[in-house]
N, C-alpha and C positions, 0 to 999 in steps of 0.2 A: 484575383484574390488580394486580399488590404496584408501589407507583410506585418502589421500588428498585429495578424491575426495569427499569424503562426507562433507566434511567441508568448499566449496564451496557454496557461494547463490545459491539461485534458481534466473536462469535469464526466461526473458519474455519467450521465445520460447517454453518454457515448456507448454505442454497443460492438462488442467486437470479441470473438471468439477464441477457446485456449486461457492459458495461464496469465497473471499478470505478479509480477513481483515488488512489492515495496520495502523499504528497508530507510527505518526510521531511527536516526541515534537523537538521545536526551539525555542532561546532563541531570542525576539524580537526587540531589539535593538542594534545586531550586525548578524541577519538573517542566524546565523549560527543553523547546524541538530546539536541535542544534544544528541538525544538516536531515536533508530527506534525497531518497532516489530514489528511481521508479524505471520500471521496463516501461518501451515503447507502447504505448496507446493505454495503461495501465488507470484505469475507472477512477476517481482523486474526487476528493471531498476537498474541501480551504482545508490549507493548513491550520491549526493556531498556535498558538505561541506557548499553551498550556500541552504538553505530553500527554495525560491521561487523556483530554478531550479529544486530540488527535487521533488515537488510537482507538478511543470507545466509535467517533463515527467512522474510522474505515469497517471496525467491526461490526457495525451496524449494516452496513452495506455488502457484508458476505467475505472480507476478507476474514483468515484465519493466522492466529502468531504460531509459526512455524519452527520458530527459532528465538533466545531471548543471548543476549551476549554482554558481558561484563567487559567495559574497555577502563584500563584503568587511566588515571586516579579516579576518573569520577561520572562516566559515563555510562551511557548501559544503549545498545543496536539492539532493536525489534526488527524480526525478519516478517513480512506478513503475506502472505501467497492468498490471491483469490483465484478460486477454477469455477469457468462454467456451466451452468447445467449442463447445456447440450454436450461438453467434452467428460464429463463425469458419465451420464449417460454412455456417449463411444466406448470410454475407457472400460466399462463394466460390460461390454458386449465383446469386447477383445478377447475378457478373461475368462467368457464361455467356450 
């Protein structure tokens, strides 16, 4: 394997089962991404440098804001959880 290769995002295509967690802070009065982190093998669109568009395409691809957080003076952390069918699915057959 090319070790350039590891050091590549993980983009959507990748499939991989369970939770994944992202967690995006932006600075709120010029809508810019400031820092981003993500669980292991976690589904990732490009970043871009605009906050809203950030977030509207992970939401487009199933993730959900789970969490919104005010860091002060002037920041604001998005939590965004995506779960997979298949483990939504599990999860609702556990509860029968």
């Amino acid at each position: 394997m090319y070790p350039w290769y590891r050091n590549q995002p993980m983009l959507i295509g990748q499939a991989w089962m369970g939770k994944h967690v992202i967690i995006i802070k932006c600075q709120m009065d010029t809508n810019l991404v400031l820092q981003v982190h993500t669980s292991y093998h976690a589904p990732m669109e490009p970043i871009q440098k605009n906050c809203a568009e950030t977030l509207s395409q992970h939401l487009s691809i199933g993730y959900r804001v789970i969490d919104v957080t005010y860091i002060p003076p002037n920041a604001v952390q998005y939590l965004l959880v995506l779960e997979n069918q298949l483990s939504t699915s599990r999860n609702l057959f556990n509860l029968l």
